[in-house]
C-alpha positions, -999 to +999 in steps of 0.1 A: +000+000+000+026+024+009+048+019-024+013+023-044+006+058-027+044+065-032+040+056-068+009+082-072+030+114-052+059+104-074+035+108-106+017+140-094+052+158-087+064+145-118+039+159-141+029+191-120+067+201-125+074+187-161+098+206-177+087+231-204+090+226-237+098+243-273+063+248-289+060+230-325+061+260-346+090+278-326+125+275-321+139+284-288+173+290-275+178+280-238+207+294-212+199+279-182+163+289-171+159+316-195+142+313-224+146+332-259+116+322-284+113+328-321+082+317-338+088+331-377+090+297-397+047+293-399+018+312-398+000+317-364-034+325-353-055+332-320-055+296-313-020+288-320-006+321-303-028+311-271-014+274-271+023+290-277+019+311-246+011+284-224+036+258-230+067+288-222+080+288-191+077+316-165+114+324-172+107+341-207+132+363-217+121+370-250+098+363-278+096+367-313+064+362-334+065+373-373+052+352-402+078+334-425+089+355-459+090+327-474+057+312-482+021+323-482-007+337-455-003+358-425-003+360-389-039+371-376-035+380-338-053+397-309-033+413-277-033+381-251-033+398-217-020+363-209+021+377-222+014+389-187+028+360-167+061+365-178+073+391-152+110+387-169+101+390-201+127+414-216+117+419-256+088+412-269+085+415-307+051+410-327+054+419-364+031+420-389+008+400-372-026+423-378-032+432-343-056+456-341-048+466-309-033+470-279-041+458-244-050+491-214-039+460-188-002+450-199+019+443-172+053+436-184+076+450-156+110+437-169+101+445-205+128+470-221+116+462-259+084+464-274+084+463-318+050+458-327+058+466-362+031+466-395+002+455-372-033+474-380-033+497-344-051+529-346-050+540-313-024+544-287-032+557-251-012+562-216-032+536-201-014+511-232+016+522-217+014+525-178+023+488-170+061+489-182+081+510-167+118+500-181+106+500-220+139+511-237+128+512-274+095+510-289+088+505-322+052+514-332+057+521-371+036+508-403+009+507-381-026+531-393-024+559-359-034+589-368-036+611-340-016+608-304-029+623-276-010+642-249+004+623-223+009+593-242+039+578-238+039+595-200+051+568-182+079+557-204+107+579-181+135+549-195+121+553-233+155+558-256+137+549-292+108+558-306+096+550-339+063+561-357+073+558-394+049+547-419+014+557-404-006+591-411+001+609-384-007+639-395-014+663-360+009+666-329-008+668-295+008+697-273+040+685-253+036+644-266+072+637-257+073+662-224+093+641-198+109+619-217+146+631-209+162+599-220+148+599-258+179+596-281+162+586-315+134+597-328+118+581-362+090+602-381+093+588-418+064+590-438+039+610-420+028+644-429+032+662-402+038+701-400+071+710-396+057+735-366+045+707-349+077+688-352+100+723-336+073+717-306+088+685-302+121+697-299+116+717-271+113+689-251+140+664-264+171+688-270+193+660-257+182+640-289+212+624-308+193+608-344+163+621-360+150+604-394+119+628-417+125+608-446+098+608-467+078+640-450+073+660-480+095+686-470+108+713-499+126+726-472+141+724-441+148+764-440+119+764-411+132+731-391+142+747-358+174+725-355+191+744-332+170+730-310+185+699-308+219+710-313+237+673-298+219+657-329+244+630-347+226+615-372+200+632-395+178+613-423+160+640-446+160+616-475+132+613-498+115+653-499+121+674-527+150+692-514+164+710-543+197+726-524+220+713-500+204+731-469+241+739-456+230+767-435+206+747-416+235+728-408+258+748-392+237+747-357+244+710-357+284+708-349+278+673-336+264+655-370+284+636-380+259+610-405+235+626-429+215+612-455+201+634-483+195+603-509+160+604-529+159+647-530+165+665-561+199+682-554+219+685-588+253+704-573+273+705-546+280+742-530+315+752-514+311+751-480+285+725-478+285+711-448+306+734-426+310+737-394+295+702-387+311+669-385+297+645-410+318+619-422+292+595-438+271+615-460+247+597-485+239+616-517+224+588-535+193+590-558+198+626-570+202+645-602+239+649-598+251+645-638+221+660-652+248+694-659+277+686-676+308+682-659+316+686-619+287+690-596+312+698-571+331+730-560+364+722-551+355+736-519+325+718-510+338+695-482+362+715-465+369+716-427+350+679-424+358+644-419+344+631-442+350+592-448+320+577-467+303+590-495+274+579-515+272+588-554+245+558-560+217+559-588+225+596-598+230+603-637+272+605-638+284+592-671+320+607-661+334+607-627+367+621-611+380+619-575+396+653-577+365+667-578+359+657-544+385+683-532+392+681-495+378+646-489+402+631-515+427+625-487+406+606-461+380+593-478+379+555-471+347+544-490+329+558-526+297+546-538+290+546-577+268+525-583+237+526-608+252+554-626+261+559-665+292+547-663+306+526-692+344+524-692+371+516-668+388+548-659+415+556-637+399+589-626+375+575-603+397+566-577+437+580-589+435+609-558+423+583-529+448+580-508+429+562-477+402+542-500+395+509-493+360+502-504+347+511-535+314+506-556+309+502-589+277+483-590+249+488-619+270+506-645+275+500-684+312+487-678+321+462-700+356+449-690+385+448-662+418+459-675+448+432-673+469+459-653+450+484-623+466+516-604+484+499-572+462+515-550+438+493-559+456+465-542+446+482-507+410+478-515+394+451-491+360+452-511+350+458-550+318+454-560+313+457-602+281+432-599+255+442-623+277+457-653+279+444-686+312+423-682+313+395-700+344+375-684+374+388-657+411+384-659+423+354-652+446+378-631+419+391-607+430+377-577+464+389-577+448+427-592+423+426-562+445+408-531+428+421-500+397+423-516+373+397-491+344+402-502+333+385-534+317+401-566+296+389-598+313+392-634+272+405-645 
């Protein structure tokens, strides 16, 4: 009798404390009791979302939930107040999974990442906010809000990221990001918002070191007050119709040091461009630089900057030469000429780089590789000529290219 009642504790403590284990559609990488969970290789409902919460251990670091690229059908998901057991739960990322909306009763105490990326939410509220107070960086973009009331994002004193790119936000409630003293980057892509509305925010996030309006309609950024923010680093204004350079907008910012001005309509380079800042990537990409014959660029148009990587992508340069670049020639590590008009080999592009070791040529109308290249051309450590017309390579290319480690198509 007694080894049958020991037999039926021995069962009940068995399977009361079975270890946890990976659901079926999810892979999950274990250190010790904590668990990191991605479920991205098969569609997921309600259902299957529900059943997936339950089988993961208390000790939930992180989860993952996005449907696989690779086949058809979506995820189709509502906000399961039951993600509030795991009091540990550090990231939590729910992409494109059509949730319409978020819960007013999430408790996630631990939780320092929230991406809830190209979901169908049209309202956000403090109360969708009050229950996690260490969120780091939240990612609320390709979503469909529209308006944000004040006081949203109140108790998020920790927040460092915030991005609403891609919805149609198109009014800014009076002091939205008061209080939030820790805010670094800030994300507004794609939403029409007026640029008054935007210099409110600033008043409240000076200390902010990336801002991205890509995509804003902006004709100009004469009226951006961005002295404002004058610590800001990095600075995305790609995709407007800027027609100019707006160099004296960016003498406030002696701290930028990346800006990207790709997808505008600039067709020249001023002197003085960027002075008294301290960009050294800049991205000039997808502009109508070659439209007018010869140099775009005054000989002084970089001077007094550090600059090290510089994007000529998809412009309309059927000639190119490095001298033109002026003060960068010297430090300049990295060119980008890619998807240009481009059809012969020419020393010119590169004979006055001194520091480059990356270089690309991507997307042009070249047709062959000389036998023989400039020396400096052994330094490079990548070459990309994918994409051209070339219809073999020297059988010499490995000792042309030495250093180069990163491998290239011949078309």
């Amino acid at each position: 009798m007694f080894c049958y009642v020991f037999f039926l504790w021995s069962f009940f403590v068995t399977s009361s404390f079975a270890l946890p284990s990976c659901p079926s559609l999810c892979e999950c990488d274990q250190k010790d009791s904590s668990w990191n969970v991605y479920c991205r290789k098969a569609v997921i409902n309600d259902t299957v979302y529900a059943e997936v919460l339950n089988q993961l251990p208390l000790t939930l670091r992180s989860l993952h939930i996005q449907p696989p690229t690779n086949r058809g059908g979506s995820n189709k998901l509502r906000w399961n107040d039951n993600i509030n057991r795991f009091a540990q739960l550090r990231v939590l990322r729910l992409i494109n999974c059509q949730i319409p909306a978020m819960s007013r009763s999430i408790r996630l105490p631990s939780l320092e990442v929230l991406d809830l990326r190209s979901n169908n939410i049209e309202h956000a509220t403090m109360s969708n906010f009050g229950g996690m107070p260490k969120l780091r960086v939240l990612d609320l973009s390709s979503n469909h809000l529209n308006i944000l009331p004040t006081g949203v994002f109140t108790y998020l004193r920790q927040l460092r990221s915030l991005s609403l790119s891609n919805n149609t936000i198109s009014d800014l409630s009076t002091n939205l990001l008061r209080g939030l003293n820790s805010l670094r980057v800030l994300r507004l892509d794609r939403n029409p918002i007026p640029i008054e509305q935007i210099n409110d925010l600033f008043t409240d996030i000076s200390q902010l070191d990336e801002l991205y309006l890509n995509h804003c309609n902006l004709s100009s950024i004469s009226l951006l007050a961005l002295d404002r923010i004058p610590q800001l680093r990095q600075l995305g204004i790609g995709g407007n119709d800027l027609k100019h350079v707006p160099s004296k907008e960016m003498r406030s910012l002696s701290q930028l040091s990346v800006l990207d001005l790709s997808y505008n309509s600039i067709q020249e380079i001023p002197a003085c461009a960027l002075c008294n800042t301290n960009v050294s990537k800049l991205d000039l990409s997808n502009n109508l630089l070659g439209i007018a014959k010869g140099s775009q660029f005054n000989e002084d148009a970089f001077r007094n900057i550090p600059l090290r990587h510089l994007d000529l992508s998809f412009n309309h340069l059927d000639e190119f030469d490095s001298k033109w670049l002026g003060w960068a020639q010297e430090e300049l590590t990295s060119i980008a000429l890619s998807g240009n008009l481009m059809k012969h080999f020419d020393e010119v592009w590169t004979h006055s780089l001194k520091s480059l070791v990356h270089l690309e040529m991507a997307y042009n109308h070249i047709k062959y590789i000389p036998v023989q290249l400039p020396t400096r051309y052994y330094h490079l450590t990548s070459f990309n000529i994918s994409g051209n017309e070339l219809s073999y390579l020297p059988d010499n290319i490995n000792n042309l290219l030495p250093n180069v480690k990163v491998s290239f198509s011949s078309s």
